[in-house]
Every structure is written in C-alpha cells, then in structure tokens.
C-alpha positions as CSV (number, residue, x, y, z in Angstrom):
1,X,-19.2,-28.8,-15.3
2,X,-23.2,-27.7,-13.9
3,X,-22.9,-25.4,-16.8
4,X,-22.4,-28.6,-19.0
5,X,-25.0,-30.6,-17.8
6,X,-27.5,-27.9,-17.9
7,X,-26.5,-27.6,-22.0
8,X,-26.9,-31.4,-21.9
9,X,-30.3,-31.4,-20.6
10,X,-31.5,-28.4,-22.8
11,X,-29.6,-30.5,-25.5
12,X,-31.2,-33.5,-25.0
13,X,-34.7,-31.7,-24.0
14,X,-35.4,-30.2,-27.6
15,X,-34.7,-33.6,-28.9
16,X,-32.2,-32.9,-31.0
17,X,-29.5,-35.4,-32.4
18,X,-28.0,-36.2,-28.5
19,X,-25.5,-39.1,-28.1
20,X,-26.5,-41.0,-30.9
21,X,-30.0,-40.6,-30.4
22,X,-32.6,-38.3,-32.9
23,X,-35.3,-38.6,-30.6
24,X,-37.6,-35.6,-32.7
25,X,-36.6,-37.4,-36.0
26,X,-37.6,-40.9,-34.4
27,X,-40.5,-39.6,-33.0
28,X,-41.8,-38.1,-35.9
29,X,-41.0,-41.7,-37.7
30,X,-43.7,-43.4,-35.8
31,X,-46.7,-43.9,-38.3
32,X,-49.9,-41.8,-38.0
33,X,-48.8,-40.1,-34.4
34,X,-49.9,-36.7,-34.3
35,X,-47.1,-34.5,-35.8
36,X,-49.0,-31.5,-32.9
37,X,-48.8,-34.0,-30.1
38,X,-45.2,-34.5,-31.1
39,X,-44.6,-30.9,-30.8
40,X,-46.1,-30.8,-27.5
41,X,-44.0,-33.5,-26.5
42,X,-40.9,-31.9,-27.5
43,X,-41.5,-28.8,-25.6
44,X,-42.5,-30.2,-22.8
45,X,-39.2,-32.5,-22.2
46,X,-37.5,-29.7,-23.2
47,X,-39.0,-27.9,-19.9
48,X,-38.4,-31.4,-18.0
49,X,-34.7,-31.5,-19.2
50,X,-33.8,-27.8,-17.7
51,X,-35.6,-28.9,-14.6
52,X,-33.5,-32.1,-14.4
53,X,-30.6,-29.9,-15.0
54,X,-31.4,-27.3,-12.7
55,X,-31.8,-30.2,-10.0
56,X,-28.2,-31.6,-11.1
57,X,-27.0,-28.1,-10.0
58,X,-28.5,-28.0,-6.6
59,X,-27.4,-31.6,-5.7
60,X,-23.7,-31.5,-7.1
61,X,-20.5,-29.7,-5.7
62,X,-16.5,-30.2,-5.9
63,X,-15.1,-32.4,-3.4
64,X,-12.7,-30.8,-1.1
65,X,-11.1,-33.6,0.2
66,X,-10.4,-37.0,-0.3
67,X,-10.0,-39.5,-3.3
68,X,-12.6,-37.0,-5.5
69,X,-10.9,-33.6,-4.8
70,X,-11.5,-31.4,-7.3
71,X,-14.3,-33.6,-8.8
72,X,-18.3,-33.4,-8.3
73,X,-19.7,-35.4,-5.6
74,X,-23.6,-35.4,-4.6
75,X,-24.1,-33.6,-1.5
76,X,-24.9,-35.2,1.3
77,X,-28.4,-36.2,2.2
78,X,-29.2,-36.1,-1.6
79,X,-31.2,-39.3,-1.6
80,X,-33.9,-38.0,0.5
81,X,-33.4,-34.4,-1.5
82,X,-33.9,-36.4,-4.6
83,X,-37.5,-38.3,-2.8
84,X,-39.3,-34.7,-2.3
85,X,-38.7,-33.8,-6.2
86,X,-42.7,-33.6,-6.9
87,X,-42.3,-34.0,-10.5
88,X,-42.3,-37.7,-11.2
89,X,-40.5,-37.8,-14.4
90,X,-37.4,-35.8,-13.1
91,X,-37.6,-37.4,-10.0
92,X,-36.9,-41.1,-11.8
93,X,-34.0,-39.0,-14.5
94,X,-31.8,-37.3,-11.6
95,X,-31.9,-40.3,-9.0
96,X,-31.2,-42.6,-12.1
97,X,-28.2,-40.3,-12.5
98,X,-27.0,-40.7,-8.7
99,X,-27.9,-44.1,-9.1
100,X,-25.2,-44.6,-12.0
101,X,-22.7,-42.3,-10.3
102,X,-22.3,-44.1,-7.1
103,X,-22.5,-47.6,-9.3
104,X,-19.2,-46.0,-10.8
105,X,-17.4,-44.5,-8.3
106,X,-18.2,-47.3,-5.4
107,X,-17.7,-50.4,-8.1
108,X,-20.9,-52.0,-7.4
109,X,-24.5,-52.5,-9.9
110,X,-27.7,-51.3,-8.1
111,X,-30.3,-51.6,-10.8
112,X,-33.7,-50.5,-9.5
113,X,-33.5,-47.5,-11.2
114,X,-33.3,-49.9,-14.4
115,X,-36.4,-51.6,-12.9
116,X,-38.5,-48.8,-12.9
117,X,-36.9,-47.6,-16.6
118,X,-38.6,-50.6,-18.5
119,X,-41.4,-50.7,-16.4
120,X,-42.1,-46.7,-17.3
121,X,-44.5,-46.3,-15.1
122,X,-42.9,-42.6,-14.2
123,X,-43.2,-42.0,-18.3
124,X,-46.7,-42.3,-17.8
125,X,-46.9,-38.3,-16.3
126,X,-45.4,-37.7,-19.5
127,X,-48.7,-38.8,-21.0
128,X,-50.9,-37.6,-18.5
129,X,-49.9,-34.3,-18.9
130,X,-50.2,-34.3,-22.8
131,X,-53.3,-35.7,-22.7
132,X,-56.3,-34.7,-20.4
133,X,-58.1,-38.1,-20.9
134,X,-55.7,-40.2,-19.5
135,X,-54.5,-38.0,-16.6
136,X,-58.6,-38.0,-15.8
137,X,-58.7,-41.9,-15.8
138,X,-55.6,-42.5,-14.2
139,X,-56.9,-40.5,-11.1
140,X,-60.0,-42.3,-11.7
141,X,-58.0,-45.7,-11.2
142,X,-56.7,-44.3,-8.2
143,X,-59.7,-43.5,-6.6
144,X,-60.4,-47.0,-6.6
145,X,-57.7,-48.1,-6.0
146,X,-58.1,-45.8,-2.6
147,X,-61.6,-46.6,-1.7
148,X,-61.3,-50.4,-2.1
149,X,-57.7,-50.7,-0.2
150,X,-60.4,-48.0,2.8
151,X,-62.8,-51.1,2.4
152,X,-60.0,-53.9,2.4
153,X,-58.9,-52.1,6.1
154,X,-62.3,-52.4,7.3
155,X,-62.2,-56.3,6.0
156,X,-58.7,-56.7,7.5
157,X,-59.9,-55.8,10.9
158,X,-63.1,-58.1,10.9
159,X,-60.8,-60.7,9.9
160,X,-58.8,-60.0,13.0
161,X,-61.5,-61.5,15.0
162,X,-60.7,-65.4,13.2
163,X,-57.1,-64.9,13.4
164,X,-55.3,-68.6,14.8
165,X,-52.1,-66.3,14.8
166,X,-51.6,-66.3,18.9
167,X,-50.1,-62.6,18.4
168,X,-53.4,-61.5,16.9
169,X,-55.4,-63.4,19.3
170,X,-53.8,-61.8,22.1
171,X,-54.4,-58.4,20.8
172,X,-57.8,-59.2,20.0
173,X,-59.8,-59.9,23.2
174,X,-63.1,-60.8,21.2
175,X,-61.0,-63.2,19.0
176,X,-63.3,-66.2,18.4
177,X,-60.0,-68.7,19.8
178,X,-60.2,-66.9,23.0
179,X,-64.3,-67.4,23.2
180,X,-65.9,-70.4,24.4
181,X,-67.4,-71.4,21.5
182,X,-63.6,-72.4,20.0
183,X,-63.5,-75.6,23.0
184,X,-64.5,-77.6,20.4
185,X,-61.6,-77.1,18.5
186,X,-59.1,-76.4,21.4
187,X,-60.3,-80.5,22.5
188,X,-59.5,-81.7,18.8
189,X,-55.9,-79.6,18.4
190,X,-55.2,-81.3,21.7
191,X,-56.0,-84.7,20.9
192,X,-54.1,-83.6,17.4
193,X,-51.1,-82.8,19.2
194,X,-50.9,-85.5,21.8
195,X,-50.8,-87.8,18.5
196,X,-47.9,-85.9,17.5
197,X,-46.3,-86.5,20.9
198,X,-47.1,-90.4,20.4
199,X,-45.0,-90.5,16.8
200,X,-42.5,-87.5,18.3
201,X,-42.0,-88.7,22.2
202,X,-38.9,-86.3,22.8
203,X,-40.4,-83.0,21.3
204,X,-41.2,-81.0,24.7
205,X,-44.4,-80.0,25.1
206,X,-43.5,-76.0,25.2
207,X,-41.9,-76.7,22.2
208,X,-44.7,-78.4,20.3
209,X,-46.7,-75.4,18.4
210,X,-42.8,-74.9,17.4
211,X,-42.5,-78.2,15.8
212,X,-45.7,-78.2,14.1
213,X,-44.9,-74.6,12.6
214,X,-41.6,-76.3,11.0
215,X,-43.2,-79.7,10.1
216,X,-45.0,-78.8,6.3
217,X,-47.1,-81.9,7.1
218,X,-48.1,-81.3,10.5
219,X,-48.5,-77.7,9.6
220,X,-51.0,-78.7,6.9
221,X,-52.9,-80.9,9.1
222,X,-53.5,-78.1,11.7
223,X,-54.3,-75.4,9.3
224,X,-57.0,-77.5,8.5
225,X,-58.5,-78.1,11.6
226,X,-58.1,-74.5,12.0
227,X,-60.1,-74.2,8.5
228,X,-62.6,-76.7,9.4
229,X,-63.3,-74.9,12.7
230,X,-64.0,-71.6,11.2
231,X,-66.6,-73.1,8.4
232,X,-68.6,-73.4,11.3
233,X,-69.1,-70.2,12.4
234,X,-72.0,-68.3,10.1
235,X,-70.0,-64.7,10.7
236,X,-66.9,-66.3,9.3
237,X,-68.6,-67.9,6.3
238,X,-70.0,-64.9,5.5
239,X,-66.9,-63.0,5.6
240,X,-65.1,-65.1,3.0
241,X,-68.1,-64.2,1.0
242,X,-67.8,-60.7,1.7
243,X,-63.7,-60.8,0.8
244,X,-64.5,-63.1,-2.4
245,X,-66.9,-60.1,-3.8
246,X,-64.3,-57.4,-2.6
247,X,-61.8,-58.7,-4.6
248,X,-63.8,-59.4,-7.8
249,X,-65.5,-56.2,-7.8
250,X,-62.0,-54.5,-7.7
251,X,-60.9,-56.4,-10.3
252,X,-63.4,-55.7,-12.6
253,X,-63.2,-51.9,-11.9
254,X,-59.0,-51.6,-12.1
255,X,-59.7,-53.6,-15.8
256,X,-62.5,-51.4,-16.9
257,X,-60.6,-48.3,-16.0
258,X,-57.6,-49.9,-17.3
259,X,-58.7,-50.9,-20.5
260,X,-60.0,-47.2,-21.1
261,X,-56.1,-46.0,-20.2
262,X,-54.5,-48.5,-22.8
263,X,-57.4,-47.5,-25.5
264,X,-56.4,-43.9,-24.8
265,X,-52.5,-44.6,-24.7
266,X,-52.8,-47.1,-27.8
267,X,-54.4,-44.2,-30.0
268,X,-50.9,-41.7,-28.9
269,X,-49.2,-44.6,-29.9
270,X,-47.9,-44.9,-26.8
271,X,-45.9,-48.4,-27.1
272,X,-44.4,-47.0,-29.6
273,X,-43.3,-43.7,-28.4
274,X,-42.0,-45.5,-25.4
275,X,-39.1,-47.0,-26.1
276,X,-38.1,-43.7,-28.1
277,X,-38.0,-42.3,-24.3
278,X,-36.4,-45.0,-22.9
279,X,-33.2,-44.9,-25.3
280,X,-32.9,-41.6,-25.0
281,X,-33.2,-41.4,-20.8
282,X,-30.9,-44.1,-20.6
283,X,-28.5,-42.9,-23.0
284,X,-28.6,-39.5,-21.3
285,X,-28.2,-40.9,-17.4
286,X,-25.6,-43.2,-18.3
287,X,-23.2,-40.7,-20.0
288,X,-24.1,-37.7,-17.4
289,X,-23.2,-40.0,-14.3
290,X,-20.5,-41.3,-16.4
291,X,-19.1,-38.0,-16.8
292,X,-20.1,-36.4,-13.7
293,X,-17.6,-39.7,-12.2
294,X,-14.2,-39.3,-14.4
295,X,-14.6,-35.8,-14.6
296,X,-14.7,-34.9,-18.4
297,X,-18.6,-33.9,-18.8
C-alpha cells in the first residue's frame, strides 16, 4: 500500500490526468500565464508530491491488533510528527490526509484542514518559491509584522500601568489605581456604588464589584468613570496617542507591502492558478485517506 501512495503522489505530482483532474492541461488553459512558469510549477509539485509520499511512508504501518488489523494506521504521536514537517506545503497535504483518515475511521467531521485549504495561505510557499519577488516581500511583511507586534509589547506594558483590572493592578505596584493620585476616583466609584446598594439593598458588599461586572448597565456606567479618570492623567492621554499612530502606521505598511504581493501574485495569475491547486489537493487527500481507511489504495 506505501508503494501505492508514493505512485499516487509522483502521479499526481507531474500533473498528469489524476482522479479526474488534468491539472498540467488546466494549468496551461489559463490565459497569458507563463507556459516556463508552468513548467516550473510542474516540477516543483512533482518534488512536493514524492516528499508528501515519502512522509506518508514514515507515518503509516499495519495494525497489529484490534478493529484495523491488517490495515494502515498512523503511528502514534503522528500529529506532533506531522507539526515539525518544515516544508509548509506538505505539511498542510499529509496532515489534511490524517485529518480525513481519522474523520473516517472515528465517524466524526473535523474541518480545519478545510479551513486552511480555501484560505491557501500554505499555497502561498508554492509561489514564493517560484518567484523570488514575492518570497522577498513576503519576508518583508513579516518583518513588520515582527517589529511592530516588538513595539506593541513595549505599548502593552506601559499600558499595564492604567489597568482598572484588580489582577493587573496587583501585579503592577506603580499602577496609577494603587497611587494617590486615583482618590479622586476611588471617592466617586464609592459614592457610585453605594447608589447601587440604594436601588440593590440585598447585594452584599463583597459581592458588589461582582454585580456590577454582570449588570451591562452598571458595567457601562463604571467603565466610564474609569474612562473619565484616566483622560485626566497627561501620560495616559498621550498613550492613546501613541497606540492610535501604532496602529495606523502598521496598517499603512501591512497594505503597502501587501498591495506589492497581490500586484506580484496578480501578474502569475495567481487567482487563477489557485483553485487549479485546490481541486487537485483536495481530490488527492480525500481519496488517499479514503483509501488508506477501507484498505483498497
């Protein structure tokens, strides 16, 4: 049966007619691709395909016992086997596989393989390895992606400092709720919740920051004393302003950088190439893990 799969994957890798599917005439369909970036596609899968099948050979093995004797099981521990895979694009193909196998043999659906199949984000190494370009941007995006989520941390822990959250203000000792400057606002939350202990009599008052926590009313009312407090305090103004520009300066990079990616991608006809890949990946996970369950592959 490995022996099969492996044909299967070379099979299916030089994108010949596979399960219905002529992926090399269907790529060569699309109008003005590149018929030498099509070639380059088709040899790489094909080296993608043997890897997947190689992979399928390492993680499969007759059962010795039990209700599969005699048929392939994974072996155990192959979901975390299947996580070190480096290569993206076999990663997604031979835990799609073991995805579909166990939805077989255990009756249930788990579809986040399916998930990540339409959104293709793991066909985009596909891409980046054809084409220089977009493998350089795409490390581009995340270097920015990095450096802002470094700045964000940074953000994150001055932010920690006007945290009403009582866990953060007891791990923060310079927490501006703990300093004296927040008695203002500690005299109007009390006066806030003794009016709340006027309309509510029988709420305790160790269960009050409970109540107002489940109350969407009284919540509100306290967030915005909380808000009102803070607009105050000339670090925390500043802050917001600080977080506001974050956030819109990393915007306008990730769309820059992204809009480069999809002019790229748009002139390899990429949307279009796509859902050739798609078809052809699920067609070729459903009927592996379909025979690797019933035992016929």
């Amino acid at each position: 049966m490995i022996d099969l799969i492996m044909r299967e994957a070379r099979w299916i890798g030089q994108t010949r007619r596979a399960n219905g599917i002529d992926v090399g005439r269907e790529l060569a369909e699309i109008k003005d691709i590149d018929a030498d970036f099509v070639e380059r596609l088709k040899g790489l899968l094909q080296g993608k395909f043997s890897m997947i099948g190689m992979k399928l050979r390492e993680l499969l093995r007759p059962a010795s016992k039990g209700s599969r004797k005699g048929l392939m099981i994974f072996v155990p521990g192959a979901a975390n086997l299947i996580g070190d895979i480096n290569d993206d694009f076999v990663k997604y193909i031979v835990r799609s596989v073991y995805d579909n196998f166990n939805d077989i043999v255990k009756g249930v659906i788990f579809r986040i393989h399916f998930n990540e199949l339409f959104s293709g984000d793991f066909i985009m190494s596909i891409m980046r390895e054809l084409n220089a370009k977009v493998d350089e941007l795409t490390l581009k995006k995340k270097e920015i992606r990095d450096r802002y989520f470094r700045e964000w941390s940074k953000l994150c822990s001055e932010k920690d400092r006007f945290d009403f959250m009582i866990y953060v203000r007891r791990r923060v000792k310079d927490n501006v709720f703990n300093l004296p400057i927040s008695k203002p606002f500690w005299d109007r939350l009390d006066e806030f919740k003794r009016k709340i202990k006027v309309e509510h009599p029988r709420v305790p008052d160790d269960k009050m920051d409970a109540y107002i926590e489940k109350s969407y009313s009284y919540r509100g009312e306290q967030e915005k004393i909380v808000k009102e407090f803070l607009q105050t305090i000339p670090e925390y103004v500043d802050l917001e302003k600080m977080i506001k520009e974050h956030f819109d300066s990393e915007g306008n990079e990730n769309r820059t950088i992204q809009n480069a990616i999809n002019e790229e991608l748009k002139q390899l006809e990429f949307d279009k190439i796509k859902p050739v890949l798609v078809k052809m990946i699920d067609n070729f996970t459903g009927i592996i893990a379909r025979s690797i369950a019933v035992g016929n592959l």
